[in-house]
N, C-alpha and C positions, 0 to 999 in steps of 0.2 A: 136112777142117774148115778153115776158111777163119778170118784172121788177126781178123775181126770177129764171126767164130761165139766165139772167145776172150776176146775184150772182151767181149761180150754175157754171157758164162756169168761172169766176174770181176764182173761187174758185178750181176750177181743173187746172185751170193754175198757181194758186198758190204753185202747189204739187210737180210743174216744173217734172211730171212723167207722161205726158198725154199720151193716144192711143186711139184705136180703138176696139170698141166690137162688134162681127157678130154672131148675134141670128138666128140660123132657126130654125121657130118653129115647133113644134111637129106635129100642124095640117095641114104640109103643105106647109104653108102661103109662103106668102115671107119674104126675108131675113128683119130682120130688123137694121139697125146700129146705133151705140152708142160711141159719146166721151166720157172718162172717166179719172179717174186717175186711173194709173197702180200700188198704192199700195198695198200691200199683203191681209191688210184688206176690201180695196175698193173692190177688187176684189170677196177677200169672202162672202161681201155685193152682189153684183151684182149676181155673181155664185148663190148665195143661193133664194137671190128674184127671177132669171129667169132661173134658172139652171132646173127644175121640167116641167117646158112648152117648153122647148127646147131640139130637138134633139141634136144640139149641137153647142155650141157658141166657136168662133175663135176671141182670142186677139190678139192684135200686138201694137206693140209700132210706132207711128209717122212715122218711114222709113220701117211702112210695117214688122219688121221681128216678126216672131214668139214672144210670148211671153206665151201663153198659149193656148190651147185649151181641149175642154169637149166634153164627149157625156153625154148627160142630164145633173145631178150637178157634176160628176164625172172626176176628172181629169184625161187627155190625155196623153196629151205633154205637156213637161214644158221642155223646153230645160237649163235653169239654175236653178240646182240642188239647191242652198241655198236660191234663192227665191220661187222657189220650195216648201221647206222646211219651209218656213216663210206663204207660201198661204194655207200651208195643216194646218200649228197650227192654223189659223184666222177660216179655212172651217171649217175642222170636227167636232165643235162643232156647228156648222146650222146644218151639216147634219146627227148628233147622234142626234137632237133635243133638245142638253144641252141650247142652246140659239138661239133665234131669230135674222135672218137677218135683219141690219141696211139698214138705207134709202142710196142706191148707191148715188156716188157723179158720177153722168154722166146724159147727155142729147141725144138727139137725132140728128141725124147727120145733117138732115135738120134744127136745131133750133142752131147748133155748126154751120153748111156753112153759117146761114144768120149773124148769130152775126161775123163772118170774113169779111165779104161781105159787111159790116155797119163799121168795120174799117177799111175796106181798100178805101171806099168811104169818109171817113171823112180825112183820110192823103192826099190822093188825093186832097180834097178841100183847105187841108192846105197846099200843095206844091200849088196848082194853085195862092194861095191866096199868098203865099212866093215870085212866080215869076213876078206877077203883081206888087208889091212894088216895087221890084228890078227893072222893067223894070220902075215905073213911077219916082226912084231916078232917073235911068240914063238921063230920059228924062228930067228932071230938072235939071241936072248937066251938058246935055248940051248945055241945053238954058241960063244957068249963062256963058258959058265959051265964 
């Protein structure tokens, strides 16, 4: 994982609106997965870069529920209307061609599992490291008593 795979993943957790994106692509392929931020614009970013090579990409927020889905750039289901409404003003100008697709803020699911995977290892070291002190106080505390 690369020093701007890091930034990119702080940076969507900074938007405190993260989910998941499932790309299948047009030729086939396998699915591909993507953390992202679930902003209206982010979204229109992403739809618009891979909306065109995909049969159809399924979003969902963190617990899994629906948040959008496409067949190619086109939107599906959007189950809340006013975001809804917020993700069709960011789209439709990629997909009238009035503006060009920004750089999506998301990663790839295996490059979002290992950067968890790397702090759940380091709290880990830091609780072990918390209970080892504790246990050498006590042991000092009971060799003064």
């Amino acid at each position: 994982m690369t020093q701007e795979d890091r930034k990119i993943i702080r940076d969507i957790l900074d938007t405190e609106n993260v989910g998941y994106a499932y790309m299948y692509p047009m030729d086939g392929g396998g699915r591909k997965e993507y953390m992202l931020s679930l902003s209206s614009e982010n979204l229109a970013n992403f739809i618009g870069t891979y909306g065109l090579e995909s049969e159809k990409i399924i979003v969902t927020d963190m617990f899994d529920r629906l948040v959008v889905n496409t067949q190619m750039w086109f939107l599906d289901t959007c189950p809340d209307q006013r975001f809804c409404r917020e993700l069709i003003a960011s789209l439709a100008p990629i997909q009238m061609g009035e503006q060009e697709a920004g750089n999506p803020l998301a990663v790839s699911r295996e490059i979002s599992d290992e950067y968890f995977w790397e702090e759940e290892q380091l709290v880990t070291a830091t609780e072990l490291a918390m209970l080892a002190a504790v246990a050498i106080i006590e042991v000092m505390r009971f060799q003064t008593d």
